[in-house]
N, C-alpha and C positions, 0 to 999 in steps of 0.2 A: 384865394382859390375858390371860394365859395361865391353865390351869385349877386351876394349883395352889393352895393353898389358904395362902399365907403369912401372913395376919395375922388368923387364927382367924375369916374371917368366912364365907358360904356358897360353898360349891364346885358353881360349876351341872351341873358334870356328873355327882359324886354323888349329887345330887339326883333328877335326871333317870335315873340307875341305878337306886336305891332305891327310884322310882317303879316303875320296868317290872319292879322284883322283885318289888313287891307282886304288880300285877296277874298275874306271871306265875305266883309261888306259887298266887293261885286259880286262874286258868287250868289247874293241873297236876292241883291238887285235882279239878275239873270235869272232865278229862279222865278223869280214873279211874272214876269212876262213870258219862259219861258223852261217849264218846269224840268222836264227831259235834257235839257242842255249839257247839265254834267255830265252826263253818262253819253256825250258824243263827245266833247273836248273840255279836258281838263281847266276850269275858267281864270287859273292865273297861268297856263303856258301861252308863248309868244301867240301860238297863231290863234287860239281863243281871243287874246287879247286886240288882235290886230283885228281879228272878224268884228268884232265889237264895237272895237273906235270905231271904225267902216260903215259898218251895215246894223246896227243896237238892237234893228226889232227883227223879230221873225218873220214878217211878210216882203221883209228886204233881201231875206236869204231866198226865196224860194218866187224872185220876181227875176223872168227871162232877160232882164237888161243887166242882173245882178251874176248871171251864173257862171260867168268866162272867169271875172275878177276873183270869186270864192274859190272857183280851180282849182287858180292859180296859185292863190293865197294856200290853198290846203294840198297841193302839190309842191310846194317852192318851199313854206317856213319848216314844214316837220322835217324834208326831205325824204321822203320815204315812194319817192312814186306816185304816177297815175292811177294804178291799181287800188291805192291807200287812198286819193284825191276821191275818186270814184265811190267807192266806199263809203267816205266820212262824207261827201255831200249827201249820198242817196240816206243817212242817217241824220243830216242835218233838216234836211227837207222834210223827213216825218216830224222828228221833231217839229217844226215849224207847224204844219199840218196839227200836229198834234197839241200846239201852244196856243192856235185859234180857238179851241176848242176851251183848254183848262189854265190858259194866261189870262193875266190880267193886261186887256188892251190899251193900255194908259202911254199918252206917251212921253207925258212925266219921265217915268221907267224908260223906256230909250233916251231921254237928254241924262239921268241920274246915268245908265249905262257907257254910255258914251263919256262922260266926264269921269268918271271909275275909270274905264278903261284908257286913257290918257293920261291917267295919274299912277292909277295902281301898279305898272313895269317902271316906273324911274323911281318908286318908292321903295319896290321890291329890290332893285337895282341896288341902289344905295343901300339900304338896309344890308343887301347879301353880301358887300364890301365892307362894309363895319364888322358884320358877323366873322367872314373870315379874317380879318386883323386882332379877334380879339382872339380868333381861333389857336391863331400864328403864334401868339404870347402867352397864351396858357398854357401849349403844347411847347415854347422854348424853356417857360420857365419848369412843366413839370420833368423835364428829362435833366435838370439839375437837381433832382429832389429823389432820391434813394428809396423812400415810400413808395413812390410811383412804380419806378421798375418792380419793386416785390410784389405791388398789387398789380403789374402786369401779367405777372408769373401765372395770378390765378386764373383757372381755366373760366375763358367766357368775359374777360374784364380787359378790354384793352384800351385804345389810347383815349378813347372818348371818357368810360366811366372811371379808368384811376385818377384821372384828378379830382371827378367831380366824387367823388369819395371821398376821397384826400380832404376837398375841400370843405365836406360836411361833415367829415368824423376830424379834423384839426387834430391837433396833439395824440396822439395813440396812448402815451402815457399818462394820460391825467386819468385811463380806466384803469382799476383794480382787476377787473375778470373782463373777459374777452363778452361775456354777454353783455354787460353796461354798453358795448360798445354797438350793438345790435349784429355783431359775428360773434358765432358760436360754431370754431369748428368741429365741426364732430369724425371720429377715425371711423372711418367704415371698416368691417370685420365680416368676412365672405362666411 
């Protein structure tokens, strides 16, 4: 139950690291060229990632042969409407505007971006498929395990943390006092 990895098989929480280092290696990339860019679109969601393979630098968003395809792109992948499209470009173009200014104009950085953004959704992909199979077998094997459910019981602890409980406090009975165990519960008295 615990996270370590003893019989060569998946570690979900390496996993789940390896993931957020992708995304965050492009995130750092896109930062350098183009600093504002988080705070318009989330840089490992689909249509961050599609703007990116597409168009890597800022002066590629905010170029009149470029603006039908962005759109569309941010009208079509979020699906949230024209209203939403309208919006995120008129914030994607400051940004831009604002990246000539406080980016670094390399364009190193846009081939690093673009090869990021090619890789980093079939990494993530993969990854988040691993992750929920190992999710599936933690959560089959913790509902045959009677600990589980009583640490369900407790307010604020459900399917996520009674195992990973479970699987960092092992044996309940190898503690003599409930503190050894790092639970001390205490009776409240009004």
């Amino acid at each position: 139950m615990n996270s370590s990895n003893s019989g060569g098989g998946l570690c979900p929480k390496h996993l789940v690291e390896q993931r957020a280092k992708s995304v965050n290696q492009l995130q750092c990339a896109i930062e350098q060229i183009a600093p504002l860019f988080p705070s318009v679109l989330n840089p490992g969601s689909l249509t961050a990632l599609t703007l990116v393979s597409k168009f890597p630098s800022p002066c590629e968003w905010i170029e009149k042969a470029n603006h039908k395809a962005i759109m569309d792109m941010l009208e079509t992948l979020p699906r949230k409407g024209k209203s939403y499209a309208q919006g995120k470009y008129a914030t994607l173009v400051s940004c831009a505007e604002d990246a000539q200014i406080t980016g670094i104009p390399l364009a190193a950085y846009a081939s690093t971006i673009r090869c990021f953004a090619s890789v980093v959704p079939s990494v993530v992909q993969s990854l988040d498929v691993q992750i929920k199979v190992i999710d599936e077998q933690i959560k089959a094997l913790s509902e045959q395990l009677p600990e589980v459910a009583l640490l369900r019981s407790i307010p604020g602890i459900g399917d996520t943390l009674a195992p990973i409980i479970l699987g960092e406090i092992g044996d309940i009975e190898r503690f003599i006092k409930a503190k050894q165990s790092g639970i001390d519960p205490l009776k409240k008295t009004a």
